[in-house]
C-alpha positions as CSV (number, residue, x, y, z in Angstrom):
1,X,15.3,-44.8,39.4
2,X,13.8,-41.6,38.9
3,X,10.6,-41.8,36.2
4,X,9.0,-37.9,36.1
5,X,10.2,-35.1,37.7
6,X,7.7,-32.3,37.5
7,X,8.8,-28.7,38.7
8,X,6.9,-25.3,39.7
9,X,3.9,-26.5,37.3
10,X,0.9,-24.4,37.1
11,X,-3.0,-24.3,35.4
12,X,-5.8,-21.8,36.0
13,X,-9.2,-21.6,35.0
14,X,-10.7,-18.2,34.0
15,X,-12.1,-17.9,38.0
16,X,-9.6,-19.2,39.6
17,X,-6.2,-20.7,39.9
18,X,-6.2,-24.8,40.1
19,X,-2.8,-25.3,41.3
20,X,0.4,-23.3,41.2
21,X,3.9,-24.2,41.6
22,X,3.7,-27.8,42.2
23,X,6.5,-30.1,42.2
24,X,6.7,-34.0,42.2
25,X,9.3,-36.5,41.8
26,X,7.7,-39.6,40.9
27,X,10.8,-43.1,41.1
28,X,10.6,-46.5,41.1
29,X,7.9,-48.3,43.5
30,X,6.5,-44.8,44.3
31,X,2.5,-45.3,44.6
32,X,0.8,-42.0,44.5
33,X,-2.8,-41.1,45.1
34,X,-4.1,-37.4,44.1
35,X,-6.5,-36.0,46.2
36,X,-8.8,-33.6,45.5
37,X,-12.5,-31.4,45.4
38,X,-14.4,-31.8,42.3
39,X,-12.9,-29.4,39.8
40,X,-9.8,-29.0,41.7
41,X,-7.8,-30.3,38.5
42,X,-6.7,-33.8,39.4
43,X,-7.7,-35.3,36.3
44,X,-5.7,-32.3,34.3
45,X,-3.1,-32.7,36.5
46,X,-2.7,-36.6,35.3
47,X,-2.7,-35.3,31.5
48,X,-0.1,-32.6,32.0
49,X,2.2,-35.9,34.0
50,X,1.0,-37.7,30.8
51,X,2.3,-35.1,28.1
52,X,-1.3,-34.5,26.8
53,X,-1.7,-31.2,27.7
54,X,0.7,-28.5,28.6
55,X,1.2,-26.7,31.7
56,X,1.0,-22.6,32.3
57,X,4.2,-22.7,33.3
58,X,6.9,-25.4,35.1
59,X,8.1,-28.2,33.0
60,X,8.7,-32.0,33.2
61,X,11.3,-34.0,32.7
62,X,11.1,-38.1,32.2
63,X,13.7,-40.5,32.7
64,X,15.6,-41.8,30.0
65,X,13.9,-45.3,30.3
66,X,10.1,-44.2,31.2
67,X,7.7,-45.0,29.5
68,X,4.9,-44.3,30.5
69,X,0.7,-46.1,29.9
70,X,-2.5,-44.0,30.8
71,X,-5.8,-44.7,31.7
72,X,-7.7,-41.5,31.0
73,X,-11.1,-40.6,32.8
74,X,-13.1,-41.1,29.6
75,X,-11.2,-43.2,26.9
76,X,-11.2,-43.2,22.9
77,X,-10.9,-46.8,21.9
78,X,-10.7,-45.9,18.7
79,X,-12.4,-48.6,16.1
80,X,-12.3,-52.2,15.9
81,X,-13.0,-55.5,17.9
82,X,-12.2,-55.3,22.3
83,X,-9.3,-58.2,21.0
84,X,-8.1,-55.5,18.6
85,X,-8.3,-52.4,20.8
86,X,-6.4,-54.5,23.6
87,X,-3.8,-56.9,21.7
88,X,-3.4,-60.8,21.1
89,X,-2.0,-63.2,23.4
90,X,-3.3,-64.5,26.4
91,X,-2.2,-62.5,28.9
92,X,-4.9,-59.9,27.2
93,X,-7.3,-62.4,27.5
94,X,-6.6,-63.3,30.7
95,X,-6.9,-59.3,31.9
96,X,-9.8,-58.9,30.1
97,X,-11.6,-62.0,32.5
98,X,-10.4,-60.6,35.3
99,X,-12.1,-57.3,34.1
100,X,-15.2,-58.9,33.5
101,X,-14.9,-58.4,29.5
102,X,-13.5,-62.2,28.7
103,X,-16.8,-62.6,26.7
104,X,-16.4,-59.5,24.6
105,X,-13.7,-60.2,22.8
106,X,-14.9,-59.8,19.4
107,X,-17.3,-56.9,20.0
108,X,-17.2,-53.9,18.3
109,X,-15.7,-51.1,20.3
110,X,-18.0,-48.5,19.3
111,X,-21.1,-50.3,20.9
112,X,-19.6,-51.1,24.4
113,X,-21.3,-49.3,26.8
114,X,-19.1,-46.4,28.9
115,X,-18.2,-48.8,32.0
116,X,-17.2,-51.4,29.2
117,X,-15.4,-48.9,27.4
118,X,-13.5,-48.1,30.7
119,X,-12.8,-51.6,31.7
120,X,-11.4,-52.4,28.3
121,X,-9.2,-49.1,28.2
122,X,-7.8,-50.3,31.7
123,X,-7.0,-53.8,29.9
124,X,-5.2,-52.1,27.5
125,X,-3.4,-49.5,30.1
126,X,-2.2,-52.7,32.3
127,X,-0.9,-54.7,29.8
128,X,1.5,-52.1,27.8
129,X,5.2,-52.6,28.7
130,X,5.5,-49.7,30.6
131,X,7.3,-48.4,33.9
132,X,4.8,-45.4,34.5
133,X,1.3,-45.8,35.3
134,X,-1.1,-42.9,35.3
135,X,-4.5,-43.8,36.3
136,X,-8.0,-42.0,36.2
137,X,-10.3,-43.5,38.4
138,X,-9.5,-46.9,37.6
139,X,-12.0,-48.6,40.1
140,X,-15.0,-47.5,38.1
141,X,-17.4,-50.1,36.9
142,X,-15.2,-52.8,38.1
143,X,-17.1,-55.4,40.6
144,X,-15.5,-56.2,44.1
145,X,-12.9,-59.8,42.5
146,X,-11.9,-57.1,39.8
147,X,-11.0,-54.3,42.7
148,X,-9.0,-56.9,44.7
149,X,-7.6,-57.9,41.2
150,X,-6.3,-54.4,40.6
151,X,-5.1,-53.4,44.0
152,X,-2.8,-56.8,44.0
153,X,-1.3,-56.1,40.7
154,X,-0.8,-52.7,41.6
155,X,1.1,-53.6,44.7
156,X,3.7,-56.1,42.8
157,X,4.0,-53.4,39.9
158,X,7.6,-52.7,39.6
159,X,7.2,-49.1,38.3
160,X,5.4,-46.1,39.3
161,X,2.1,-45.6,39.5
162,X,0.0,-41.9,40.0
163,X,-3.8,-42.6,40.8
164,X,-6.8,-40.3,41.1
165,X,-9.6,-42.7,42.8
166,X,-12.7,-42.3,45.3
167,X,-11.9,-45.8,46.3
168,X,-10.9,-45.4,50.0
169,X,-9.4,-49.0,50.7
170,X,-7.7,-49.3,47.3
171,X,-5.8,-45.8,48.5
172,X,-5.6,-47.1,51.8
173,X,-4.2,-50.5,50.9
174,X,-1.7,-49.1,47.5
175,X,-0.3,-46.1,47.9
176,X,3.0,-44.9,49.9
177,X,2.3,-41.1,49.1
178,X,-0.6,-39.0,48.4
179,X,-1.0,-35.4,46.8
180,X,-3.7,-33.3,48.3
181,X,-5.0,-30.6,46.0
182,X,-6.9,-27.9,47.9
183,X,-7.8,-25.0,48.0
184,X,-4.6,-23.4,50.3
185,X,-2.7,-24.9,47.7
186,X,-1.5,-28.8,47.2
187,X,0.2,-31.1,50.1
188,X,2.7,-34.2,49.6
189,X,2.2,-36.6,52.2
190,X,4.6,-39.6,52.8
191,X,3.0,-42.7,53.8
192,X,-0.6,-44.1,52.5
193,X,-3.6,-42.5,53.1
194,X,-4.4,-43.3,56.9
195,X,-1.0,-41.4,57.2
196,X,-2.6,-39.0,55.0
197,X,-6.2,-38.5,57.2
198,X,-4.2,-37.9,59.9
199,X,-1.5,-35.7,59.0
200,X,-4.4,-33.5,57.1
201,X,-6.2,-33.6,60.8
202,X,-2.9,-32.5,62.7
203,X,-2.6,-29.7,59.7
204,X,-6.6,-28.7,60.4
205,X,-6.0,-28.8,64.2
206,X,-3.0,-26.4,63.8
207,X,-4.9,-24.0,61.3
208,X,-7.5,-24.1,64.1
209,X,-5.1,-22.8,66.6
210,X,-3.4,-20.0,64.6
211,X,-6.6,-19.0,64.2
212,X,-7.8,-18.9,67.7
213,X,-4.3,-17.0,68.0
214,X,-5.1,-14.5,65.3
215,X,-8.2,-13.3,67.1
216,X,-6.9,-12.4,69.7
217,X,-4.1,-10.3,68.3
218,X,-6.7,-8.6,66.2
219,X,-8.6,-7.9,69.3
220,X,-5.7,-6.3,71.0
221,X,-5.1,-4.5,68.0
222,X,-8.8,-3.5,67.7
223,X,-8.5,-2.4,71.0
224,X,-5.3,0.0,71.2
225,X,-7.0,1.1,67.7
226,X,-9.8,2.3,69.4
227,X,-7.9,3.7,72.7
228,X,-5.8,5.7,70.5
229,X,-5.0,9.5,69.9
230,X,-7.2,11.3,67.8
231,X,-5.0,12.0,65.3
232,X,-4.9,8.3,64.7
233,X,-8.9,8.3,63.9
234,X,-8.2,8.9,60.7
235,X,-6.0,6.7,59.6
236,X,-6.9,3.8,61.1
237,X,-10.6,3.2,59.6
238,X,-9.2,0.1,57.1
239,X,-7.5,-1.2,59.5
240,X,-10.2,-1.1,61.8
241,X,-12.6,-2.8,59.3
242,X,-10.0,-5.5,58.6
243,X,-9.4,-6.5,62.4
244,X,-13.4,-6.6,62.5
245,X,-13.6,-8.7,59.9
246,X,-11.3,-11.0,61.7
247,X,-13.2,-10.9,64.8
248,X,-16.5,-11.8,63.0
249,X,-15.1,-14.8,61.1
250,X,-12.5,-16.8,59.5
251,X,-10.6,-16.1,57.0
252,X,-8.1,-19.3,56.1
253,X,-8.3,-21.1,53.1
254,X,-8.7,-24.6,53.8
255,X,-8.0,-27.8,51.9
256,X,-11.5,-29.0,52.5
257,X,-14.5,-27.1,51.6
258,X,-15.5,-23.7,53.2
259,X,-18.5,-25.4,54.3
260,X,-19.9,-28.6,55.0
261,X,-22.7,-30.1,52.4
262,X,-25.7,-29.3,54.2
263,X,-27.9,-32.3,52.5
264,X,-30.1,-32.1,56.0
265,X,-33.1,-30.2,54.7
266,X,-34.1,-32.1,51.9
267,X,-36.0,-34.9,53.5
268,X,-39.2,-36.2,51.9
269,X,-42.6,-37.1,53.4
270,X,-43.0,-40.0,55.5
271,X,-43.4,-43.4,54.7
272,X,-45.9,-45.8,55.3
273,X,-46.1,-49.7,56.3
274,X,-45.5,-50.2,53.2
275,X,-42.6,-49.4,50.6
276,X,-41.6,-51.6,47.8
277,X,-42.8,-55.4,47.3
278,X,-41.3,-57.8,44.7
279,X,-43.4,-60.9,44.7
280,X,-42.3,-63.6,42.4
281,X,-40.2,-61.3,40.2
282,X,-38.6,-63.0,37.2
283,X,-37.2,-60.8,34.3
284,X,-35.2,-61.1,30.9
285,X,-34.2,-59.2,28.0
286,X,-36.4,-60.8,24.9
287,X,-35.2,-64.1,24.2
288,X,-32.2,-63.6,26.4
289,X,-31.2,-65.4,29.8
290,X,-33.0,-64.8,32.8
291,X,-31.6,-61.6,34.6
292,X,-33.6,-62.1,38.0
293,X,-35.5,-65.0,38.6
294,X,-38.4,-65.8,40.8
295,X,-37.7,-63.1,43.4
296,X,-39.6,-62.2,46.5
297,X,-38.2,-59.0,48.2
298,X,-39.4,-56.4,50.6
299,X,-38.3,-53.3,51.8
300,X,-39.6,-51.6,54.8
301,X,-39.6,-48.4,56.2
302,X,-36.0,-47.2,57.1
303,X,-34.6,-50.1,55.8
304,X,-30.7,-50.0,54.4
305,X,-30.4,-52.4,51.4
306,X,-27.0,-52.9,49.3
307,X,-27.1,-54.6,46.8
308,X,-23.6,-56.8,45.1
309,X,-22.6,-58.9,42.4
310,X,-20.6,-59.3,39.3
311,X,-20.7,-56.8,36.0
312,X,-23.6,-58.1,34.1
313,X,-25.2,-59.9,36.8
314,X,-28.5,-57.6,37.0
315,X,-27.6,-55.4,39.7
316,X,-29.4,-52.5,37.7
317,X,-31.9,-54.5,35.7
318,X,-33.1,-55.2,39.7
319,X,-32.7,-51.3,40.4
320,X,-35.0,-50.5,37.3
321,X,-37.3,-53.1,38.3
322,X,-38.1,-51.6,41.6
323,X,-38.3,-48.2,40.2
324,X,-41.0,-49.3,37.9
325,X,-39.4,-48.7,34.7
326,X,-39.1,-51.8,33.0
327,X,-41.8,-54.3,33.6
328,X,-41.4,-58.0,35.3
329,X,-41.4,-61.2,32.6
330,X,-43.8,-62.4,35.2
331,X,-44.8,-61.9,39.1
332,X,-45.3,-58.0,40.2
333,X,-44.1,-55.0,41.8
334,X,-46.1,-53.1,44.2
335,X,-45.2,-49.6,45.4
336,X,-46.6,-47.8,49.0
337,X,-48.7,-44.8,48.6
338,X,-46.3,-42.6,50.4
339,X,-43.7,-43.4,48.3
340,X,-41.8,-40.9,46.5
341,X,-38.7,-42.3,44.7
342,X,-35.2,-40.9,44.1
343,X,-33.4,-42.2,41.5
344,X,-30.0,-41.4,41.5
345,X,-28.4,-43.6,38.3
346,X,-24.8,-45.1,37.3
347,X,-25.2,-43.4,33.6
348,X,-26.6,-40.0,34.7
349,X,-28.8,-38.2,33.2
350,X,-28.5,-35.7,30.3
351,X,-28.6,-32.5,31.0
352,X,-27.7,-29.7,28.6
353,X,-24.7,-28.6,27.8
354,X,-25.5,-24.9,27.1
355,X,-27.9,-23.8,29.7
356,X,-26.0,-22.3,32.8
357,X,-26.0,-24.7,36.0
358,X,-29.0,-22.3,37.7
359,X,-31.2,-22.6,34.8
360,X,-30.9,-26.8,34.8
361,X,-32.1,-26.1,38.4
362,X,-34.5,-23.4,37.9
363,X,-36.2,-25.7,35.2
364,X,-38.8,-25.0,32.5
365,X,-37.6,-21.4,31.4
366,X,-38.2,-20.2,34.5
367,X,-36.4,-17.8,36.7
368,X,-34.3,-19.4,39.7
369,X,-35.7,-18.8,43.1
370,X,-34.2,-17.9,46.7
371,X,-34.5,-21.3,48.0
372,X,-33.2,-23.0,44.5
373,X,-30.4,-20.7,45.1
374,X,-29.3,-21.4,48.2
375,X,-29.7,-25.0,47.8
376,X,-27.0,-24.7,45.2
377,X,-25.0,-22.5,47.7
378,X,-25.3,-26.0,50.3
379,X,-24.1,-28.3,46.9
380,X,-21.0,-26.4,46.9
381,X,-22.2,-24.6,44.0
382,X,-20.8,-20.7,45.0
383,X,-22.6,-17.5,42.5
384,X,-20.0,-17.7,40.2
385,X,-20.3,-21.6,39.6
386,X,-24.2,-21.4,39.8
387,X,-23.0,-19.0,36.4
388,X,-21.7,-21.6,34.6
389,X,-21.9,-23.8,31.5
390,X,-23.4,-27.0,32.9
391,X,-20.4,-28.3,29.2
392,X,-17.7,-26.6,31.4
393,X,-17.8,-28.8,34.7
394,X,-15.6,-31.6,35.3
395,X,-17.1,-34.9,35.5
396,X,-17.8,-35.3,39.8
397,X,-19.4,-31.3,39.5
398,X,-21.8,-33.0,36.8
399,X,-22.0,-35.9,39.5
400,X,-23.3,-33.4,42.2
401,X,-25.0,-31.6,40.2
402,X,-27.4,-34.8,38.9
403,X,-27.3,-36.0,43.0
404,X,-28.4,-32.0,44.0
405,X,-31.3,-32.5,41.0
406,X,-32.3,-35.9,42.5
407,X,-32.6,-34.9,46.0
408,X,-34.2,-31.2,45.4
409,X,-37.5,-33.4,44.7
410,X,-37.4,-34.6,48.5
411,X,-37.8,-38.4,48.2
412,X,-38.3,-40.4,50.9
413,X,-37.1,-43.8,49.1
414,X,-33.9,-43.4,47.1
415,X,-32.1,-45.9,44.6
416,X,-28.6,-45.1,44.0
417,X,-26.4,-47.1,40.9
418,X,-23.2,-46.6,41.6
419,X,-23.2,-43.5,43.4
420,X,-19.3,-43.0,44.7
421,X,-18.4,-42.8,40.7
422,X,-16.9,-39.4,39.9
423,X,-17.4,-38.1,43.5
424,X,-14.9,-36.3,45.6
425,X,-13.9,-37.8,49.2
426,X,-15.6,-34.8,50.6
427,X,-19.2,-35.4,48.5
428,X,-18.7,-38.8,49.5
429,X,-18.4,-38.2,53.2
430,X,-21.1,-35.9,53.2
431,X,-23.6,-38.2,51.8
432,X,-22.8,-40.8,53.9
433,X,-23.9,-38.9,56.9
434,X,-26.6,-37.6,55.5
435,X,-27.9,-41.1,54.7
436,X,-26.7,-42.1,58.2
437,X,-29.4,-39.4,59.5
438,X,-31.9,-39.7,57.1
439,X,-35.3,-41.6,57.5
440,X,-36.2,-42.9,54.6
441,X,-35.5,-46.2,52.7
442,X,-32.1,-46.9,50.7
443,X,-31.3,-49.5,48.0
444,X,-27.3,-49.3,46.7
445,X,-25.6,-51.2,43.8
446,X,-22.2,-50.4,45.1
447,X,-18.6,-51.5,44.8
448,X,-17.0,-49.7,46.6
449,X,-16.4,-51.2,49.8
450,X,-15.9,-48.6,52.5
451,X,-19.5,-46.4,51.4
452,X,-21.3,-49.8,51.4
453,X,-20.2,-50.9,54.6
454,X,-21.4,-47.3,56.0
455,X,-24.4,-47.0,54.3
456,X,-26.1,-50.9,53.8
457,X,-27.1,-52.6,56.5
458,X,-28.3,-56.0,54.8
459,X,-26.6,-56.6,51.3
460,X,-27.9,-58.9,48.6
461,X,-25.8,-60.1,46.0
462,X,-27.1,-61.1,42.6
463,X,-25.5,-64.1,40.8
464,X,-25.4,-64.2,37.1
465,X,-27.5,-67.1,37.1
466,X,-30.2,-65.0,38.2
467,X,-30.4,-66.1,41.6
468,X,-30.1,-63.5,44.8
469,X,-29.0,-64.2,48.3
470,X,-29.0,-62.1,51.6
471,X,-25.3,-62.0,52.5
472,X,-25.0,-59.9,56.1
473,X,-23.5,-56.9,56.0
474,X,-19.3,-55.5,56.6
475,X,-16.7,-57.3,56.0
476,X,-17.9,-60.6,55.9
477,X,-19.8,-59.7,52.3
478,X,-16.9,-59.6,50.1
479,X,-16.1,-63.2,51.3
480,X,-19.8,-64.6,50.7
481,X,-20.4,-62.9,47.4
482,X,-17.3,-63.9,45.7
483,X,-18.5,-67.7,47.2
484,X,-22.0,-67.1,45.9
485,X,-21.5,-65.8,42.6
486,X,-22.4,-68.5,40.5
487,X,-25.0,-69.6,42.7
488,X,-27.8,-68.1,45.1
489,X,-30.5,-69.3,47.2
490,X,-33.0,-66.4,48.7
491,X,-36.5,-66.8,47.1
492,X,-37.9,-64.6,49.7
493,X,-37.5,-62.2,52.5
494,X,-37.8,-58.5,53.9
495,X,-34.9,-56.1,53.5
496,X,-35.6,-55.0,57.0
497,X,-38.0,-55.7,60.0
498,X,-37.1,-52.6,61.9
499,X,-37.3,-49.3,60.8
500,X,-33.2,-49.2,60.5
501,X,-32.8,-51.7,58.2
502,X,-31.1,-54.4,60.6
503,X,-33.5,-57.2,60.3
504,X,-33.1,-60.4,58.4
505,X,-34.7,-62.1,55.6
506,X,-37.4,-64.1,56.1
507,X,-35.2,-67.1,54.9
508,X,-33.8,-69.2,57.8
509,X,-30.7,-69.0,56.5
510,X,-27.1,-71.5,57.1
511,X,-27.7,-73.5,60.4
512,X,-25.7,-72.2,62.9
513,X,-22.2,-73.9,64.2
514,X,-20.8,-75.0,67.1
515,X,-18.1,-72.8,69.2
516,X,-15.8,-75.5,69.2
517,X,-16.2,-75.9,65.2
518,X,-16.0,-71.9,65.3
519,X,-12.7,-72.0,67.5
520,X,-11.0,-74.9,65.2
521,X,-12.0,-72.9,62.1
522,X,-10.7,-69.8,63.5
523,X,-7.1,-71.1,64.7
524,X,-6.9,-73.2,60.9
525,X,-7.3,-70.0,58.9
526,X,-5.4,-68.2,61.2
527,X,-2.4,-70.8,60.5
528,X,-2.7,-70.0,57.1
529,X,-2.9,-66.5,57.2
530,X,0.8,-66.5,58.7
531,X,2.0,-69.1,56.3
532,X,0.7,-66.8,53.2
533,X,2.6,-63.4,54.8
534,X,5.4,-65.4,55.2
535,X,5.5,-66.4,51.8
536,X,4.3,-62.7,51.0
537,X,7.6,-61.7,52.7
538,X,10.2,-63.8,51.0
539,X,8.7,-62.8,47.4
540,X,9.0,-59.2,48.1
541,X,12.7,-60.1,49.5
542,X,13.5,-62.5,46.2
543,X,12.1,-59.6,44.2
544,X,14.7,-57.4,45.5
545,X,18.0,-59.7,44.6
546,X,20.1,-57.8,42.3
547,X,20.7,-59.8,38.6
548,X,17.3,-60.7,38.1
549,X,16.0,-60.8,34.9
550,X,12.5,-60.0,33.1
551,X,11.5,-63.3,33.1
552,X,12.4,-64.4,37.0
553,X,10.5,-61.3,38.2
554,X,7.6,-61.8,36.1
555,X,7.2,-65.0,37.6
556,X,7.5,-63.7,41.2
557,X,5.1,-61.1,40.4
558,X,2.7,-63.4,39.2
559,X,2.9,-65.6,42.4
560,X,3.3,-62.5,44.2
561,X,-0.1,-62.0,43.0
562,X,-1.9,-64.7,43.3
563,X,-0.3,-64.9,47.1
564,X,-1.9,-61.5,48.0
565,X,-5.4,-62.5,46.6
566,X,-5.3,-65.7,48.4
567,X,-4.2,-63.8,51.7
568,X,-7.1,-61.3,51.4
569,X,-9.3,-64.0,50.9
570,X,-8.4,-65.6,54.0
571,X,-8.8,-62.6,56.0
572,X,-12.2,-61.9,55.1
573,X,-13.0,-65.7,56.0
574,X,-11.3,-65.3,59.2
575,X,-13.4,-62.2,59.5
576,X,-16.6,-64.0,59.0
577,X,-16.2,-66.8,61.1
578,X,-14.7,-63.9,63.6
579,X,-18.0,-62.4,63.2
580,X,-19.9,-65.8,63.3
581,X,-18.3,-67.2,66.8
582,X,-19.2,-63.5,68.0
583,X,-22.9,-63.8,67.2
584,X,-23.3,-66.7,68.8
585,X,-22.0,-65.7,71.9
586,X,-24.3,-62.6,71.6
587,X,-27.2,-64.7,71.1
């Protein structure tokens, strides 16, 4: 059934178009993720699908039976209690757990803070009785159980869905189509977003080629230009200066950026021995529960610490401890002499509205220099965006702009809260291999799973209990942490004992297990991996029976459900102990 059908839509901004002419037809089980540069309009995009704002042009039509529920990027909850801005019943309840908000049911709305806020909102988005769901950034602020939450009831949604996320293996694991917004104009690619990666590389490789292919007619042409009679001379001269300007360079528009984000330079002075100590580290708020408890943690030079754990658990209490800007209840913090600290934090940090994006820079009233400026040029920010209203960027140009601000300074230890939030795939990228060439020291609260995996190379996860435990690194972390997360067991131990961060903590750690255990392990959980996408398979075949009603496929979504999560949980352990048995043989 068809849901939206959008046709010939366009939006520009005063400098330059955002997207002309686009058309979508958005049915039944279609799962569609936009793509796109910061400012590139995805998030307007989602509001004109939505009917909150009005395109240029083009118009859309809805199906007779859509209706349609939106998570916007930043959400008005209106006033009231979380129970009230969601609904009654249990199913809210039971969202709002998954969400991480199941003990914030009676708070006031108004003094959530903005990742509560957008959890709730999502709560309230999922549970409507709709066949249309349009989603902005719907990952955000959720912990790793909630994402795997999400993407399963995503997948056994009935409806439509249209998603703008960062989060690389939700898009990689939900959608059937994504919609690139560049700056050649937009693409529709069928298939998920491997399909996407690689049809966008076959589309570079052929722009590559027809322009390897342009050159050279423009140097033939340059040629018999030059060779010609003189009473061409004349005539030719803007011709001339156009095949030149061929020669020199190119001149395609690309769907990726003109440039890459040259985040090279902007190294900070070296460390010594020593970087940041916790010894005995215990904190709460007040009178409240303890938020870290008894905590010995080192980091070392180089080193490449994550950090996991539920909402609420004191992932950024821990952050803010090693910064130095809230104080232990009791042990210490000691900081090296050489260190000069990058703090790059979930909530951002204000920055004024109506001063132009080279003044914020600039700083203090003064006047922005060369190197300022071109600094801004490598951030993406071109002359007539350095121009602008810091009030008049979208949210992910904010984002670079507090990350350009944060490595300007040069540090050579940097903590980073939730960094993919509000990013673009191409900021993201970028940053990962700057990080992956950079020398100095990394901490990350992350959930997202694909920038932790490439940037953390030893991941702690904190437990709401207060407890932390060192918890490897990949794939085998999101199985551990979910395991751990009402429990942990590291007192002590280094981040890293090697300058890349690859060492383990000082801990001893789980005794290791035989390779026969291993192999029986192994060939059990692989067993029941094929009995769950079995089951996975004749739900998804029951679902599509003609006569069903409301009821019956509620139910077999619900089981449909709980089959995926319990079939992603058994990959991960089968990963693990995959992992394990391959350690041992390598030891």
């Amino acid at each position: 059934m068809i849901l939206l059908d959008a046709q010939n839509l366009t939006v520009t901004r005063p400098d330059r178009p955002l997207f002309e002419d686009l058309s979508l037809t958005l049915s039944t089980g279609d799962r569609i993720g936009v793509l796109g540069l910061n400012g590139s309009g995805k998030s307007t995009l989602l509001r004109i699908l939505a009917g909150e704002e009005r395109p240029e042009s083009g118009q859309i039509r809805l199906g007779r039976e859509t209706v349609i529920s939106v998570l916007t990027q930043r959400p008005d909850l209106g006033t009231g209690s979380v129970r009230e801005a969601v609904g009654e019943g249990w199913e809210a309840e039971s969202i709002l757990d998954r969400l991480g908000m199941g003990d914030h049911l009676d708070t006031d709305v108004r003094s959530l803070s903005g990742g509560q806020a957008k959890r709730v909102a999502l709560a309230r988005a999922l549970l409507r009785d709709s066949n249309l769901l349009i989603l902005d950034e719907p990952t955000n602020h959720l912990d790793i159980e909630a994402t795997e939450w999400l993407e399963a009831r995503l997948a056994a949604f009935r409806g439509g869905v249209v998603l703008v996320t960062h989060d690389r293996a939700l898009l990689n694991r939900v959608t059937n189509r994504i919609l690139a917004i560049g700056r050649d104009g937009w693409h529709l690619t069928e298939g998920g977003y491997r399909t996407h990666l690689a049809a966008e590389a076959e589309r570079l490789a052929s722009e590559e080629r027809a322009e390897a292919s342009r050159r050279i007619l423009a140097r033939q042409e340059l040629a018999w230009i030059q060779r010609g009679a003189r009473a061409r001379r004349r005539k030719p001269r803007s011709r001339l200066a156009q095949a030149r300007e061929i020669i020199a360079g190119p001149q395609r528009n690309s769907s990726v950026r003109d440039r890459d984000l040259d985040l090279g330079s902007q190294g900070g002075t070296r460390l010594g021995k020593r970087v940041i100590d916790l010894h005995g580290v215990s904190f709460s708020y007040g009178d409240g529960p303890t938020v870290i408890r008894d905590l010995d943690l080192g980091l070392d030079p180089g080193s490449r610490l994550g950090i996991v754990g539920p909402n609420g658990a004191g992932k950024s209490t821990l952050l803010d401890l090693m910064a130095r800007r809230v104080e232990p209840t009791s042990g210490r913090v000691e900081w090296g002499s050489t260190v000069r600290l990058g703090y790059f934090s979930q909530q951002g940090r204000p920055l004024p509205a109506d001063e132009r994006v080279r003044d914020v820079v600039a700083g203090d009233g003064r006047q922005i220099g060369p190197e300022q400026s071109a600094l801004l040029e490598r951030f993406w920010f071109d002359a007539e965006a350095q121009r602008a209203l810091v009030g008049t960027l979208s949210g992910g140009e904010r984002r670079r702009l507090e990350l350009l601000l944060v490595l300007a300074r040069g540090p050579n230890v940097l903590l980073f809260d939730e960094p993919t939030n509000d990013l673009d795939l191409d900021t993201l990228r970028a940053l990962e291999g700057f990080l992956d060439d950079w020398s100095g020291s990394l901490v990350v609260v992350s959930h997202d799973r694909v920038f932790l995996e490439k940037t953390a190379e030893v991941v702690l996860a904190v437990s709401p209990d207060g407890t932390c435990r060192f918890v490897g690194s990949g794939e085998q972390v999101w199985a551990t942490a979910r395991e751990d997360r009402q429990r942990g067991t590291v007192r002590g131990g280094r981040a890293a004992e090697n300058p890349r961060g690859s060492g383990r903590a000082r801990n001893d750690g789980p005794r290791r297990r035989s390779p026969s255990t291993l192999r029986r392990l192994i060939e059990a959980t692989e067993r029941e991996m094929a009995g769950l996408t079995a089951r996975r398979e004749e739900l998804m075949s029951e679902m599509t029976r003609p006569g069903l009603d409301h009821a019956a496929l509620a139910a077999l979504g619900r089981e449909l459900n709980e089959v995926g999560a319990e079939l992603d949980r058994t990959e991960e352990t089968w990963l693990a102990l995959a992992s394990e048995a391959e350690d041992n043989l390598s030891g």
